[in-house]
C-alpha positions as MATLAB code, in Angstrom:
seq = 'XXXXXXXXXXXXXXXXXXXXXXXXXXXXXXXXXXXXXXXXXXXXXXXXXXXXXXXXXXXXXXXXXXXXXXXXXXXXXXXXXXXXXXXXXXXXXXXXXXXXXXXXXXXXXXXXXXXXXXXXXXXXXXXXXXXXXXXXXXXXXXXXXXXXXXXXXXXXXXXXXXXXXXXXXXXXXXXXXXXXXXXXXXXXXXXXXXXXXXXXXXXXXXXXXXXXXXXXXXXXXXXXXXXXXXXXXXXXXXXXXXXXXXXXXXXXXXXXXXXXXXXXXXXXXXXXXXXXXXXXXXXXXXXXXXXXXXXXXXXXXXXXXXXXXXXXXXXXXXXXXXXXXXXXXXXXXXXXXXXXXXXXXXXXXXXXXXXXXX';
ca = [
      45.196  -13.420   45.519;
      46.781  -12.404   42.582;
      45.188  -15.299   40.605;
      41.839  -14.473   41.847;
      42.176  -10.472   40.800;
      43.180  -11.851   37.098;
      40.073  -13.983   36.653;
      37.723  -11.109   38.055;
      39.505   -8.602   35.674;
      38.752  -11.314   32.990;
      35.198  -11.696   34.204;
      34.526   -8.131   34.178;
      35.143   -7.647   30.749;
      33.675  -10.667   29.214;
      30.601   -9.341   31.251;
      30.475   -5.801   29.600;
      31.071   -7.140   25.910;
      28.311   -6.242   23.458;
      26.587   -8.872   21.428;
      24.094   -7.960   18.511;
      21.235   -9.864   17.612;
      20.825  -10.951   14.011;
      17.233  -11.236   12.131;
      15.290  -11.635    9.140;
      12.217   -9.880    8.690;
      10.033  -12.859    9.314;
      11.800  -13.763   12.621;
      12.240  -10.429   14.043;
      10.162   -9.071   16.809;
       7.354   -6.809   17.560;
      10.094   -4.435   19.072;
      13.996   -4.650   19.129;
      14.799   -1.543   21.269;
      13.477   -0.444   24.445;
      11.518    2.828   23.922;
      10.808    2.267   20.285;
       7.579    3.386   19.130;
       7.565    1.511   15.764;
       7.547   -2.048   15.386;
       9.626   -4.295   13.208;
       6.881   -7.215   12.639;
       5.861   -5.086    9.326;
       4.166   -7.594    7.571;
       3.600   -6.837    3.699;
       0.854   -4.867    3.726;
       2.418   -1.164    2.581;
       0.090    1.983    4.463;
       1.056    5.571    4.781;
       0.174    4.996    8.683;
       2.637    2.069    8.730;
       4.848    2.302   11.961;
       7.436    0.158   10.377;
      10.896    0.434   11.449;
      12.320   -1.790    8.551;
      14.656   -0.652    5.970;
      15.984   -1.737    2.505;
      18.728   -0.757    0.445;
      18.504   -3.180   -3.115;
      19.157   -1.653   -5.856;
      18.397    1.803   -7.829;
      14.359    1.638   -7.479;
      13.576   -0.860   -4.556;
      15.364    1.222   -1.572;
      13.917    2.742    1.659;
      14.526    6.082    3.795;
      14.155    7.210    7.404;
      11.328    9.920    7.756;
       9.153   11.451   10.401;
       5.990    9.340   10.936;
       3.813   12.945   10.904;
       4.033   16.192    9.683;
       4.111   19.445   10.992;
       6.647   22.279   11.906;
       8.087   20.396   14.584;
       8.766   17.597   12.261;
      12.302   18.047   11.611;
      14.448   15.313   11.118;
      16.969   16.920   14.618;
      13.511   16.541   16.741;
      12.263   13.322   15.096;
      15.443   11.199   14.806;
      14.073    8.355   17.378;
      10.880    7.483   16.297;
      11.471    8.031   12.120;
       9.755    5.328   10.500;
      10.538    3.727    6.881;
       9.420    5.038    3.704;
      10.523    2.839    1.096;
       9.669    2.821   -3.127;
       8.226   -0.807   -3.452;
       5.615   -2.244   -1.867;
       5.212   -5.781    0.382;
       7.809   -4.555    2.966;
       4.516   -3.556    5.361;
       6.137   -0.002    4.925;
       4.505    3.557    3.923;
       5.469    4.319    0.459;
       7.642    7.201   -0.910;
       5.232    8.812   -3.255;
       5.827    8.836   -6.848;
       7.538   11.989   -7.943;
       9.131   12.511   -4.727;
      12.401   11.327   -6.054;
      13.729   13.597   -8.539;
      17.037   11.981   -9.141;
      19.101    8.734   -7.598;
      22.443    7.057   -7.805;
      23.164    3.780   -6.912;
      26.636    2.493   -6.091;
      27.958   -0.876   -5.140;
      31.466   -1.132   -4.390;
      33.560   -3.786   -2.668;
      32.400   -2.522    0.966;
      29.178   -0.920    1.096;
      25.989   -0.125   -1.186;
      24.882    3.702   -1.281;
      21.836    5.488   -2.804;
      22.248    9.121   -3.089;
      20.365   12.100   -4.959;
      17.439   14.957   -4.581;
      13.785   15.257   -4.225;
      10.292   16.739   -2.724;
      11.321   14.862    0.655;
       8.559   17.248    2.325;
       6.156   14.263    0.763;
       7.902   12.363    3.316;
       6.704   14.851    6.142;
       9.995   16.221    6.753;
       9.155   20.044    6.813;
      10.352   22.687    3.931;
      13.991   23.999    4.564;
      14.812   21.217    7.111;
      18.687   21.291    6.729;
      18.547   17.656    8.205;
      20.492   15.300   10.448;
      21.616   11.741   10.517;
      20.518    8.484   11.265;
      22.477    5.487   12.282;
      22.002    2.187   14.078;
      23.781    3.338   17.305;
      22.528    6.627   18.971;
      23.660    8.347   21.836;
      22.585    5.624   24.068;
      23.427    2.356   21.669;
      19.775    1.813   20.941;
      19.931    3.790   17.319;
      18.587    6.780   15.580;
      15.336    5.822   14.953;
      15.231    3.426   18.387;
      15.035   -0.260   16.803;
      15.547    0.684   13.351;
      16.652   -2.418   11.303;
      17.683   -2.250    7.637;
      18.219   -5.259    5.582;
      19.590   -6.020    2.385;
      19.886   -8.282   -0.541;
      23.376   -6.257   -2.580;
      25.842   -8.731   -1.092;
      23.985  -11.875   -1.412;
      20.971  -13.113    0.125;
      18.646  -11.463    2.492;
      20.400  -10.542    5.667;
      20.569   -7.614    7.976;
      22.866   -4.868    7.937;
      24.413   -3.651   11.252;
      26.174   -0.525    9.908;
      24.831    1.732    7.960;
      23.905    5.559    8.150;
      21.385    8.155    6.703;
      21.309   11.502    6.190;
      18.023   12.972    5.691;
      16.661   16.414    4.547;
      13.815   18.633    2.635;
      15.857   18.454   -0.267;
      18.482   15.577   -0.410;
      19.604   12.266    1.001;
      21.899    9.729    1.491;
      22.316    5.876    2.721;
      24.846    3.590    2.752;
      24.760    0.279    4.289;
      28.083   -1.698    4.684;
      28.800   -5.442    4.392;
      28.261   -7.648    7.084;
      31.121   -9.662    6.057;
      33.811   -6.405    4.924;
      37.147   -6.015    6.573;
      35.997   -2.594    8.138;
      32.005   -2.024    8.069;
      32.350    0.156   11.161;
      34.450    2.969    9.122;
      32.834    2.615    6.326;
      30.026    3.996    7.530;
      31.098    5.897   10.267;
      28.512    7.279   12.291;
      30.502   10.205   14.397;
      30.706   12.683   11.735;
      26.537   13.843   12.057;
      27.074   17.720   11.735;
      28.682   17.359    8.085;
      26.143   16.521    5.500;
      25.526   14.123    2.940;
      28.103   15.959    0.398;
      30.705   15.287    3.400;
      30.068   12.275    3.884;
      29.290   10.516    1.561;
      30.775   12.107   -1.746;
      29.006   10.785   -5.564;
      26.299   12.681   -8.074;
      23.141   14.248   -6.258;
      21.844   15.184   -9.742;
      17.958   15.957  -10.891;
      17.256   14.134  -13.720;
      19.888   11.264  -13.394;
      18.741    7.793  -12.640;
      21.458    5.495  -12.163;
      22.773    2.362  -11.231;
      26.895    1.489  -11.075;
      29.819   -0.053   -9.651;
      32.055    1.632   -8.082;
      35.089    1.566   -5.641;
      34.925    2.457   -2.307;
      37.205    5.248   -1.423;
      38.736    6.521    1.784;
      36.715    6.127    5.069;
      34.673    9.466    5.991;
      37.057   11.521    8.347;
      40.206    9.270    7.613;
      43.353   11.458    5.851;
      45.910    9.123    5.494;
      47.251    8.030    8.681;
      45.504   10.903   10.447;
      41.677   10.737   11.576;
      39.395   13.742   11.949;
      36.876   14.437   14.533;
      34.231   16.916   14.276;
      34.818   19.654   16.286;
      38.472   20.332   15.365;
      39.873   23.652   14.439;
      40.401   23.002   11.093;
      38.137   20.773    8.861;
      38.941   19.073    5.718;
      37.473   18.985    2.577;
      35.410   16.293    1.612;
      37.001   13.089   -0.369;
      36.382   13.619   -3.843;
      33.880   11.031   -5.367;
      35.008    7.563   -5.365;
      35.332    6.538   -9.666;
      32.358    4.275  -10.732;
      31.802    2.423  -14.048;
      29.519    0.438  -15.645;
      26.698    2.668  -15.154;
      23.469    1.996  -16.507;
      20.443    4.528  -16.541;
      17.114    3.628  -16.376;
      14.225    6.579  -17.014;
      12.472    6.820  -13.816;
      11.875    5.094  -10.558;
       8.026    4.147   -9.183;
       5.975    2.252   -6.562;
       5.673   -1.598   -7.435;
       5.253   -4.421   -6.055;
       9.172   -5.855   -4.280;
      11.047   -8.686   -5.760;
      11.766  -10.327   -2.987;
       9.470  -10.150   -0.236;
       8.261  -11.222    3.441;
       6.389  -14.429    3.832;
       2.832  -13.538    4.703;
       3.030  -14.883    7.897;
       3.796  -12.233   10.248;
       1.358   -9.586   11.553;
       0.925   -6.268   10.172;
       2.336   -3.690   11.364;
       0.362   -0.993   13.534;
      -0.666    1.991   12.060;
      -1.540    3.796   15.282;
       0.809    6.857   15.353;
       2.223    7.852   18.885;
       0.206   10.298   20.871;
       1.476   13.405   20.019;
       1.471   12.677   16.313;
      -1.519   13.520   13.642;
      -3.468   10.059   13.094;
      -3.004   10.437    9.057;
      -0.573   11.238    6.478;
      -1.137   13.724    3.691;
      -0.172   10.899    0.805;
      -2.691    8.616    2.350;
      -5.283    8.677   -0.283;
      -2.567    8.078   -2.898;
      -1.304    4.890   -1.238;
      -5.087    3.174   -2.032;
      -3.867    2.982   -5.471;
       0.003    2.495   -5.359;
      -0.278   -0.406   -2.304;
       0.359   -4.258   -3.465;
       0.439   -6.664   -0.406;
       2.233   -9.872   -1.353;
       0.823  -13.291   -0.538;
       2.974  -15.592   -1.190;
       6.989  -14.982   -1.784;
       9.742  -17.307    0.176;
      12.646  -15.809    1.716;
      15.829  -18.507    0.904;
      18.566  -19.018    3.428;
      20.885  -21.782    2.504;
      18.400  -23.984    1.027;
      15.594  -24.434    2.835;
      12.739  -22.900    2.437;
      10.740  -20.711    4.714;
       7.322  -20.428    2.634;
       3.994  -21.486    4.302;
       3.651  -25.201    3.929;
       0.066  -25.527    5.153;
      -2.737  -22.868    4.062;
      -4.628  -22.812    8.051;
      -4.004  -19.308    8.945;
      -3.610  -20.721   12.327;
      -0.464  -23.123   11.511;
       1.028  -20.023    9.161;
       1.151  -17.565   12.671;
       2.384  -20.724   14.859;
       5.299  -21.405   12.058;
       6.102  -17.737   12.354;
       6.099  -17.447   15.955;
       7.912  -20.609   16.517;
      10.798  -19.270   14.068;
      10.674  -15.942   15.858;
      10.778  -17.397   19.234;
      13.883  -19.908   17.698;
      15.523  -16.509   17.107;
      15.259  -14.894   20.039;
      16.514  -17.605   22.210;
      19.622  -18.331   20.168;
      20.201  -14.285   20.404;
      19.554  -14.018   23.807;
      21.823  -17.417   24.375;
      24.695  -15.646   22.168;
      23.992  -12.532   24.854;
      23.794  -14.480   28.082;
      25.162  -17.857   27.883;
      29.328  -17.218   28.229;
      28.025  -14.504   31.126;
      26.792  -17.213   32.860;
      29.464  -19.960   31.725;
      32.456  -17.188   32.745;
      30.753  -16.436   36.132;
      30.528  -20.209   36.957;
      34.222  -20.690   36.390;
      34.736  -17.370   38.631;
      33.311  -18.133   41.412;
      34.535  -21.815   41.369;
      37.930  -20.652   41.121;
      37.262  -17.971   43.552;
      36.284  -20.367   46.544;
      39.202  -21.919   45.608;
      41.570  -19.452   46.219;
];
């Protein structure tokens, strides 16, 4: 008996571990999250009605925010957290685009763990509403499905194009923040910490938030948000600490501006393009929509490289393009849901064998 209450105990919590899908932009789905009410089969075709739930963090001026899909008073980022959708400053991500002008300054860091983007602007171009002291985004939520639901963010600052499963964003009127951590770093998880949403982007994530300043630099990464040594603070205690002071950077190099243009690296053409339906209770346009007509690139016809094959369209039917693409997709999916499933199933045979048994 006391065999058999070992193995369930071992069952039980190989059962209730968490496994995490990985994707690329041209193999994820139309929807990652129940409840979302984006999609993350963007396509490349930028639109200020995108519902595109894919972000980017690259470099300096090819980066992407979470923002509310519509505006209005009700708009702020507190009430909107679960269905923001990405605004991003280069086209053929199948994105909206973050108007020129509304960034007023940026600062891009990468350091051994993470890359950040930090700084100021007219965010109320991005429909949060005027005064909004913000809130936070992350990739885990309340109920594990992330703030927005199915929000993905990718990046190419450690390598090649992969997908980043920590990461966090704080959004306001005024100011902003992201950081996305290394897949492969010896502590993504407290690097970008997600449990510290009350405290700001100064808080959290300490570096220059300066008009004016466009910037790009290495940088170290510091102490964890919340950790002091060897003791840890949670929000909520009696006394709170100050912030870390700015990790030390070098090798800066300034650049004059940032603007819309057309991505470096891109999506194959192959997927669909994202709706641009807005959810029911939302307005059916964006104020910046007649300024996307002439901002908008679509790409046709850019490869995404992993290990070295390529991915690009070999034939030019339209028909064989979308079967390539749904055949990788589908590919995907089964070796995620496999990774999710299979040593369930595999540990429950072995149970109950040993069960009958005994």
């Amino acid at each position: 008996m006391f065999e058999s209450v070992v193995l369930l105990s071992l069952f039980l919590t190989c059962a209730s571990a968490q496994y995490s899908a990985t994707y690329l932009p041209d193999t994820a789905p139309e929807t990652t999250e129940e409840g979302q009410t984006g999609t993350n089969k963007c396509g490349t075709a930028s639109s200020q009605t995108s519902m595109c739930q894919n972000a980017y963090i690259n470099s300096v001026d090819d980066f992407c925010l979470w923002a509310p899909p519509a505006p209005g008073a009700d708009a702020v980022i507190g009430n909107t957290e679960r269905i923001e959708v990405a605004w991003c400053m280069k086209s053929g991500y199948g994105t909206r685009l973050i108007p020129d002008g509304a960034i007023q300054g940026v600062h891009f860091v990468k350091t051994p763990d993470f890359v950040q983007v930090t700084g100021v602007g007219d965010l109320t171009k991005l429909n949060i509403p005027a005064g909004d002291a913000g809130g936070e985004l992350d990739p885990h939520g309340a109920d594990g499905n992330g703030n927005p639901i199915g929000g993905l963010v990718f990046s190419t600052a450690f390598g090649q194009l992969e997908q980043v499963h920590e990461w966090t964003n704080f959004m306001s009127a005024s100011e902003f923040c992201f950081r996305a951590c290394d897949p492969a770093g010896s502590n993504a998880p407290g690097f970008c910490q997600h449990i510290y949403d009350e405290m700001g982007c100064a808080w959290n994530m300490p570096a220059r938030y300066d008009a004016g300043t466009f910037e790009s630099c290495e940088g170290d990464s510091g102490e964890p948000m919340g950790v002091y040594g060897a003791s840890t603070f949670h929000q909520g205690d009696a006394a709170t600490p100050d912030a870390h002071p700015a990790p030390s950077s070098s090798q800066c190099a300034g650049v004059g501006s940032i603007s819309n243009g057309a991505a470096t690296l891109s999506i194959p053409a192959t997927t669909t393009v994202a709706s641009s339906v807005l959810p029911s209770s939302s307005a059916a346009t964006s104020p910046q929509g007649s300024a996307s007509s002439t901002t908008s690139t679509a790409v046709s016809s850019i490869t995404i490289t992993r290990s070295t094959t390529s991915h690009a369209p070999s034939e030019t039917s339209a028909t064989s393009s979308t079967k390539s693409a749904s055949a990788a997709a589908s590919g995907t999916n089964a070796a995620a849901s496999y990774a999710t499933n299979g040593p369930f199933y595999t540990l429950l045979s072995v149970f109950l064998t040993f069960w009958v048994y005994l």
